[in-house]
N, C-alpha and C positions, 0 to 999 in steps of 0.2 A: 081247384087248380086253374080252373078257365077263367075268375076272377082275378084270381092274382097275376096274373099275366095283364089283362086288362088295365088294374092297376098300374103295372108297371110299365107299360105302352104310355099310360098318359101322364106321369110319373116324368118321364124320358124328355115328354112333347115339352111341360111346361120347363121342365131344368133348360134344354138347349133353347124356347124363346127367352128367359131370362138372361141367360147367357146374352146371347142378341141385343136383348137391352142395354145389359153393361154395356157390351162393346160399343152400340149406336150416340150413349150418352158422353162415354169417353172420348170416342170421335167428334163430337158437338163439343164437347169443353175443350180439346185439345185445338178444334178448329176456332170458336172463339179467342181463345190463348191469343194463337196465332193472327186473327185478325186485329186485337187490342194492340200485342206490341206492333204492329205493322204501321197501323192510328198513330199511336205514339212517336213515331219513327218519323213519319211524315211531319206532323204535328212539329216534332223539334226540328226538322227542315227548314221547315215554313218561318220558326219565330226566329231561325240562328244563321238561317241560309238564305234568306229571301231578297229580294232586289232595293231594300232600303241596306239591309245588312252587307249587301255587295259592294252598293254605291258607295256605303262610308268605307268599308276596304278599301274602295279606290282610289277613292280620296285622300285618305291617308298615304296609302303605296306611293302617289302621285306627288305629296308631300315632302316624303322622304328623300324620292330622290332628285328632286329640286335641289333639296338641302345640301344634300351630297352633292350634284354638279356643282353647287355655290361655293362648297366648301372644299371642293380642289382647283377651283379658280384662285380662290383667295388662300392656297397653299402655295399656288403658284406666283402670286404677289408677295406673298411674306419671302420665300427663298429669295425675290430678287431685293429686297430691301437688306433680308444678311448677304447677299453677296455685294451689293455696295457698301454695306456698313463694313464687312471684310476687307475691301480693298480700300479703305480709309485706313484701317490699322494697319494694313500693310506699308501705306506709302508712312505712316511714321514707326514701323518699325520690320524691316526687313526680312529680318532674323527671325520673326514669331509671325507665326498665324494661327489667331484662337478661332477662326467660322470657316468651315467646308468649304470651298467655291462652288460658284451655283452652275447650272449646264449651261450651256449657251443658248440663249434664245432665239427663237425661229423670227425674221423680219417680216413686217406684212410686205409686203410686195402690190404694187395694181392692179394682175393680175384677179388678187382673189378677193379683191374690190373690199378687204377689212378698213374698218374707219383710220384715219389718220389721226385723230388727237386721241389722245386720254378719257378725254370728257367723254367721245363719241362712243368710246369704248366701255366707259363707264356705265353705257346706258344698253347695252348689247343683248343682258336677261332681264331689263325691265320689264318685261312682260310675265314675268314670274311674280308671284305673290308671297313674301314670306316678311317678317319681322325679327331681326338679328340686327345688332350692334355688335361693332369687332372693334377693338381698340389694344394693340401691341405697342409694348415699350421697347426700343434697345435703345441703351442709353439717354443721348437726348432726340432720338427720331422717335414720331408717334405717329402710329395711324390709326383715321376713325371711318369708318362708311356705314352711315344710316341709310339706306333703300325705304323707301314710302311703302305705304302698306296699301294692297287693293288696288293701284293705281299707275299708271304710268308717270312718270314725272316730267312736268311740263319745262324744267331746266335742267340742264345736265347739274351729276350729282358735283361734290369737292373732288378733284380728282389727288389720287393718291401722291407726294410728296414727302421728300427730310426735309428737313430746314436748310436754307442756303448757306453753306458756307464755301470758301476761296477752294480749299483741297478737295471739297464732296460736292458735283453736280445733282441737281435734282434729277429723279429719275423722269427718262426718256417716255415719250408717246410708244415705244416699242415695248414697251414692258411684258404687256402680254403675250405670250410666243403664237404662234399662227396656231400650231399643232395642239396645242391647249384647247382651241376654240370650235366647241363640238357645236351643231345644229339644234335647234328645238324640235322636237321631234315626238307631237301632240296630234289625236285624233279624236280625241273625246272619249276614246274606251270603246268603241261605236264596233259591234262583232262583223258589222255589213263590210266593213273595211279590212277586212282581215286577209282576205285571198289578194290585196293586190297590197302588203305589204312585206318586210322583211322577218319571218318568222323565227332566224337562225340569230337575232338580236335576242331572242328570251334564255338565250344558252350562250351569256358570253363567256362561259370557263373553257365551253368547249372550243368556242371560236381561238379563245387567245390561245391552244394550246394544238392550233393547225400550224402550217409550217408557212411560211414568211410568203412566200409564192405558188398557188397552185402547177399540177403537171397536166397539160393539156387535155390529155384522154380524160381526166377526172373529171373537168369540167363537160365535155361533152356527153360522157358514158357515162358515170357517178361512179364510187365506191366508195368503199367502207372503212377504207384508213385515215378519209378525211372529210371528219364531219361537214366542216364547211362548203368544200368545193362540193360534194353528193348534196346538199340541201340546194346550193343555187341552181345545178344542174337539172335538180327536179323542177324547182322552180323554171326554166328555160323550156323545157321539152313539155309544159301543158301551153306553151304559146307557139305559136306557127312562125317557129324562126330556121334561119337557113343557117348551115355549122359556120359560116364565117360573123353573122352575127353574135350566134349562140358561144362563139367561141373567145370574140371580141369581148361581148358584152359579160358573159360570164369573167373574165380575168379583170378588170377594171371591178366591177361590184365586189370581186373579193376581196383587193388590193384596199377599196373603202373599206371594207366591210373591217378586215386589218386593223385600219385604224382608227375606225368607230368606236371600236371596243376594247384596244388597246392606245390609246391617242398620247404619240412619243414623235422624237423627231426623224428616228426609223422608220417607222410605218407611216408617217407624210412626206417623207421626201419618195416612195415611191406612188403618188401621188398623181396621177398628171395635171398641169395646170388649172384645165380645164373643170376639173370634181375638184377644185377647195374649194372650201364652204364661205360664200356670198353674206355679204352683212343682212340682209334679208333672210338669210336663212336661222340666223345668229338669235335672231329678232323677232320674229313669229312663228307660232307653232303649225305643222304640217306633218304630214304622214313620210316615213321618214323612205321610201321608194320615191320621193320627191328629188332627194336630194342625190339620186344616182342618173337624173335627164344629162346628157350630153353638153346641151348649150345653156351657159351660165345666162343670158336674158329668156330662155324658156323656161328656166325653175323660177327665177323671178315673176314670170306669169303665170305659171300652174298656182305659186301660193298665194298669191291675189285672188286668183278663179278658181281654183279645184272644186272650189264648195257649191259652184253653177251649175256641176256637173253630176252622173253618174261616174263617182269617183275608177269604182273596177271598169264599168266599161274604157272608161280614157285612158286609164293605163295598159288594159289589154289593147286598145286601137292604137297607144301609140309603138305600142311594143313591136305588132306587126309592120308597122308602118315605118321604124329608123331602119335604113341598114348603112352599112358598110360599102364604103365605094371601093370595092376590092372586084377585081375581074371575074366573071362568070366559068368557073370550071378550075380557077389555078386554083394550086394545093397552099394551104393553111396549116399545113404541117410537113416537118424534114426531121431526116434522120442525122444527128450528132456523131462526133467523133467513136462514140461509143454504142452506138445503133440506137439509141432513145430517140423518142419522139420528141420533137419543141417547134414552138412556132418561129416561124424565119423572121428575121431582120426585117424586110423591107411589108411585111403584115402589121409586125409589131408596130413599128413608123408609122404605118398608116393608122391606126385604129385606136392609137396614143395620142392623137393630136385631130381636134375639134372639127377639123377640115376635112379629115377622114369619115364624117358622118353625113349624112342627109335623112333627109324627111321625103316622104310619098305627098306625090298631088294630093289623094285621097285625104289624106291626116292635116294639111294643109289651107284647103276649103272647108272643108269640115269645124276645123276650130280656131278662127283669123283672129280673134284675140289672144290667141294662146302667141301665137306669133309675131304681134304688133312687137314694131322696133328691129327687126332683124329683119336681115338681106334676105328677102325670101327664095331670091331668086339662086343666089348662091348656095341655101340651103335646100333647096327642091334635088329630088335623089329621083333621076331618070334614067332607067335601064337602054343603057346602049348595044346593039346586037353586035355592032362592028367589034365592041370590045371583047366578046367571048371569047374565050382560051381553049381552041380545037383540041 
């Protein structure tokens, strides 16, 4: 009896270490398992995700939509050839009109410094690289535009034309509408540039489907009913700005920002003069927080010099550094016939026109190329005590 116990004491021992085994080996295969696919995971990472496979996405990405600006510029020229070939058939037949009328086009104006001929205009995305020949027939008008490949061109291109005749002018140096004419707006893909630019451009569905004008609080406070104004807002408050700035400068970026992304004669004619886009801007690539400086010869110089620079730090120094020549202590907001809040009249004046802005000593010494060409003296922004609003 004493044996068989014995036996079965060690009987007992070796079943429960076997047991142990299984279980230890199944854990080792299970954790191998798991290391293999893990390998593997990585592995396909590395050959499908990696920095060559990036770089040609970007490449591509960057391709595309070349192509596409190219290709609503040159929509925008075919409509105005049916709209002159339209009013050819009208004047010989009154009664019938077989083409749409085109919209009216936006005139360049001085102010926004666009070229004055055809030619000059013709050469506006030269600095884009693509290979397309367009050639449209109506009737006997034809148009051809070959672009050089890789290269800027050393003479302006044929500019677009009908054939003369007595009842049909050729079309005007106005042809292309202002509001058509978006910025180049390139930084190499480069991620170090990314906090000092316009992040709420990668979501232009949501931008187009804000509402035509921000409400003040939104701008200052953020929320949630509008994408747009809550993304600049945030954007405002990691910079050391004062609410007549923040509030200033927030309503102008949006009012761009508007028709950056939806670019019509609507959203440029709220505009102020001052932010339309400069044949320099038209013309060479920049980061596109470039294109929202105040004074049209200071974006002329950042895109000259940005690249001298620590781009974030300059735009954070200049951010601190613009303000608003608005009295110290007035209010920047009134209440409406209907107790809403909105900014006053004689703010808006101010902060909508070029004069209304200054630059700090600080920003000023600091970066004297930046400001070669301008009055400096007129743009130097000195806090006056006598002007405080007790």
């Amino acid at each position: 009896m004493t044996l068989s116990r014995h036996n079965a004491s060690v009987s007992s021992s070796d079943s429960k270490r076997l047991r142990d085994r299984l279980a230890q080996k199944a854990q080792r295969e299970k954790r191998e398992a798991r290391m293999k696919g893990l390998e593997d995971r990585v592995a396909f990472c590395d050959q499908n995700h990696g920095p060559a496979s990036m770089q040609q996405y970007t490449v591509t990405l960057n391709r595309v939509l070349e192509e596409n600006k190219r290709l609503q510029e040159q929509q925008v020229l075919f409509r105005h050839l049916l709209g002159q070939f339209n009013d050819v058939l009208s004047e010989k037949s009154s009664s019938q009109t077989l083409l749409p009328p085109v919209a009216n086009t936006w005139h360049p104006t001085p102010e926004t410094g666009l070229p004055g001929t055809l030619e000059m205009q013709s050469q506006i995305k030269s600095g884009l690289q693509y290979d397309s020949t367009i050639s449209s027939s109506i009737g006997t008008a034809s148009v051809r535009h070959e672009p050089r490949i890789g290269q800027r061109p050393t003479e302006p291109t044929m500019p677009l034309s009908l054939p003369t005749q007595p009842s049909q002018p050729a079309i005007t140096p106005n042809a292309i509408p202002n509001w058509s004419l978006t910025p180049v707006n390139e930084y190499g893909m480069n991620p170090a540039f990314m906090p000092a630019t316009c992040p709420w451009f990668s979501r232009p569905d949501l931008v187009a489907a804000c509402p035509p004008v921000p409400a003040p609080l939104d701008l200052l406070y953020g929320t949630r009913r509008n994408y747009l104004a809550d993304e600049i807002s945030r954007g405002m408050r990691r910079q050391s700005l004062r609410d007549p700035e923040c509030l200033a400068s927030g309503w102008l970026t949006y009012v761009y920002s508007k028709w950056r992304v939806s670019p019509n004669p609507a959203t440029f004619e709220r505009l102020p003069k001052f932010l339309q886009p400069l044949m320099m801007q038209l013309q060479r690539g920049h980061p596109n927080l470039i294109d929202l400086i105040i004074w049209p010869q200071l974006r002329i110089n950042m895109i000259k010099h940005w690249t001298k620079y620590d781009y974030c730090e300059l735009i954070d120094y200049m951010s601190c550094c613009t303000k608003v020549r608005w009295p110290w202590g007035r209010d920047i907001l009134e209440r409406d016939e209907a107790d809403n809040l909105r900014i006053p009249q004689d703010f808006f004046d101010v902060f909508t026109q070029v004069s209304g802005w200054g630059l700090t000593t600080e920003f000023i010494e600091k970066y004297p190329d930046l400001v070669e060409g301008m009055d400096v003296e007129a743009l130097r922004f000195s806090y006056d005590p006598a002007a405080r609003v007790q």
